[in-house]
N, C-alpha and C positions, 0 to 999 in steps of 0.2 A: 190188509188189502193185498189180493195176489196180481201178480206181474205173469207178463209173458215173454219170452224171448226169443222170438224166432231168428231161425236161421239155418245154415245150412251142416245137413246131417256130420261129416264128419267133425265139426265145431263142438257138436252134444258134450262128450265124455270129459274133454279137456274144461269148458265151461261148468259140470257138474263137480266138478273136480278143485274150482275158485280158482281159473285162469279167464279174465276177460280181455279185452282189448278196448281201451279208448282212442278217440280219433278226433282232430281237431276242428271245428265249426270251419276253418278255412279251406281242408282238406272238403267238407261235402259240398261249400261253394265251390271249391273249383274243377269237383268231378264233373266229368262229360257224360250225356246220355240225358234221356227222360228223368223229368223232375221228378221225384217219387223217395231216393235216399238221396243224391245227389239235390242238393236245394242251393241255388247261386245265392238267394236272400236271406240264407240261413245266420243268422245274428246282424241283420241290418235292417235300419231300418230309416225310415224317409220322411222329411220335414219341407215342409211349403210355407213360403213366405212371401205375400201378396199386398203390392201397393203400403206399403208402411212407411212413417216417419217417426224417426227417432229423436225427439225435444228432451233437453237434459229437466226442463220445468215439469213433466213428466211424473208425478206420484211413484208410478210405477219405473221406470227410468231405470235403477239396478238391476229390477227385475228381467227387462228387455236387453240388458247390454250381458247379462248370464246368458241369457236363452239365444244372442244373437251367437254368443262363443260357441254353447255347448251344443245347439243343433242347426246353426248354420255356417259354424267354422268361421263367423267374421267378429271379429274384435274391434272394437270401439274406444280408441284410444285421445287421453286426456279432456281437454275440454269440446270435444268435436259436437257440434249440435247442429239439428234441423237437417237431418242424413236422410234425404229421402229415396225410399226403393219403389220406384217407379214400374216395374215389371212383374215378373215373377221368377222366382229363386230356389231353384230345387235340389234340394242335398240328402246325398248318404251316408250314413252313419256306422261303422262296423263296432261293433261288443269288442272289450278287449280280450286277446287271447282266452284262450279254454278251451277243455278237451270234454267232451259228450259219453257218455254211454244211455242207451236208446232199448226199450223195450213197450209192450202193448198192454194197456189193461184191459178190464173188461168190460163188456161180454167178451167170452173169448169166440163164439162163432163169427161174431162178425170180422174181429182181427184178426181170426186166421183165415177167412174167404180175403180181406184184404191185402194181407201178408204173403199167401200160398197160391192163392186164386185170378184174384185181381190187378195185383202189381204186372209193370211190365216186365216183360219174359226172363229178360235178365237178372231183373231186380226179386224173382219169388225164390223164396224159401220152403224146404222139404221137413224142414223140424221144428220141432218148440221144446226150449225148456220154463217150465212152470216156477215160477219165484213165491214161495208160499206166504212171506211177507215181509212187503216191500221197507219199511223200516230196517226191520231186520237184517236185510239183504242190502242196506246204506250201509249200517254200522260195521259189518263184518267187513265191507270192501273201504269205508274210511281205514281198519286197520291191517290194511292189506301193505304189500310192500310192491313197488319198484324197480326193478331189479337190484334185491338183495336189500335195496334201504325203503324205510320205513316212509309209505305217499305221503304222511304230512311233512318229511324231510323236501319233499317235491310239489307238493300240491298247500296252496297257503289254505284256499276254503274249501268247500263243498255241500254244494245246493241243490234239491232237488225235489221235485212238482210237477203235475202233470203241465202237458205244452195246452196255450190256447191259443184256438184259430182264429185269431181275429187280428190282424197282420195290420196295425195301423198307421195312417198316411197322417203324422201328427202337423198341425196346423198351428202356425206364430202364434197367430192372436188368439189361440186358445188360452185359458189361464193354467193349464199343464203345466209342469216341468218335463220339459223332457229327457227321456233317458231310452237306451237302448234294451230291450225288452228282451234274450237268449230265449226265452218261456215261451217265443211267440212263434206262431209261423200261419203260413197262408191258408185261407179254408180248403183249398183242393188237395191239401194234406192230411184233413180233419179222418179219414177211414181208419188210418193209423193209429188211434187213439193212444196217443204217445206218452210216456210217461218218461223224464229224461234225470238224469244224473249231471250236474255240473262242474268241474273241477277248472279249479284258478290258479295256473302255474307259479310259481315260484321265479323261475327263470324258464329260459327258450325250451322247447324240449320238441322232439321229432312230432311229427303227425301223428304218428300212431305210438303209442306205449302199452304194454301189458301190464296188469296188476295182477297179484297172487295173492290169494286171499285162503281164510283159513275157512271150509263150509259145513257148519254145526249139521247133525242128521235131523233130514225132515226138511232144510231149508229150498234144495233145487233138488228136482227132476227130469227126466223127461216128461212129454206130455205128447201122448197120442194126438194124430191129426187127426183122424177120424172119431 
């Protein structure tokens, strides 16, 4: 499956060359400007919790004092019983740390009228390079380095799948578990047809970091926009 990566032209040679840049989900929340790269809800995500009582006599009872921790921050501690939320209770959720790297599948006409065309002004890109396949192009940049040391000295996992747009508003009394979903993002993001790379830090590390990767022939190109 081939990948696309736009971006801007003097970017090409150094990228064809297996120099990327990763950047941290906190860094695209907190950039300013039109949502489009800059996404404030980019790894969070929102749980509602309406009119509930919490009875320890309850069957499900563990179940609801996990779900009250894990997606509404409130803990339920010892024999506390008959806890009722009378209102409604709205909470956000951020993914733990990670650092992204971001390109387009296909069709490629449509992602590059979205990427080059349609994006706003600041946000469009004058180049592409073509990722001839996207495996491929995981396993070379898992064995990439860091500066100088080896990403999994730095990086503990790394996951990656295309994003889907369906940004959900998870609900209590759903029988879900909830968990923070990095994969997701809002449908007015959906032209991008995103396909994302995941990395899960080790320890702190700057917003942006470069990876040097070693690039077998055949794997990255350019790619005409026209």
């Amino acid at each position: 499956m081939k990948g696309y990566k736009f971006l801007k032209s003097e970017l090409v040679d150094s990228t064809i060359r297996g120099r990327i840049r990763l950047a941290s989900l906190a860094y695209y929340r907190a950039m300013e400007g039109p949502q489009w790269i800059a996404d404030r809800n980019d790894g969070v995500d929102t749980a509602i919790l309406e009119k509930f009582t919490h009875r320890r006599t309850n069957p499900e009872a563990a179940f609801h004092r996990r779900k009250l921790s894990s997606a509404m921050g409130i803990k339920i501690e010892g024999n506390a019983d008959n806890i009722n939320f009378a209102g409604t209770v709205r909470t956000e959720t951020t993914a733990p740390p990670c650092h992204i790297y971001c390109f387009s599948l296909e069709p490629f006409d449509s992602a590059r009228k979205a990427m080059c065309e349609d994006a706003p002004q600041e946000y469009r890109y004058d180049a592409c390079v073509e990722i001839a396949d996207i495996d491929w192009f995981c396993r070379c940049v898992s064995n990439g380095k860091i500066d100088g040391l080896p990403l999994s000295n730095l990086m503990a996992e790394l996951y990656h799948r295309d994003v889907s747009y369906e940004k959900k508003v998870h609900r209590f009394e759903s029988s879900e578990p909830f968990s923070v979903d990095p994969f997701s993002k809002h449908n007015q993001f959906r032209y991008q047809q995103e396909y994302r790379l995941l990395f899960l830090p080790r320890k702190p590390l700057p917003d942006h970091v470069f990876v040097d990767f070693l690039v077998p022939p055949g794997l990255l190109q350019r790619k005409s926009l026209s």
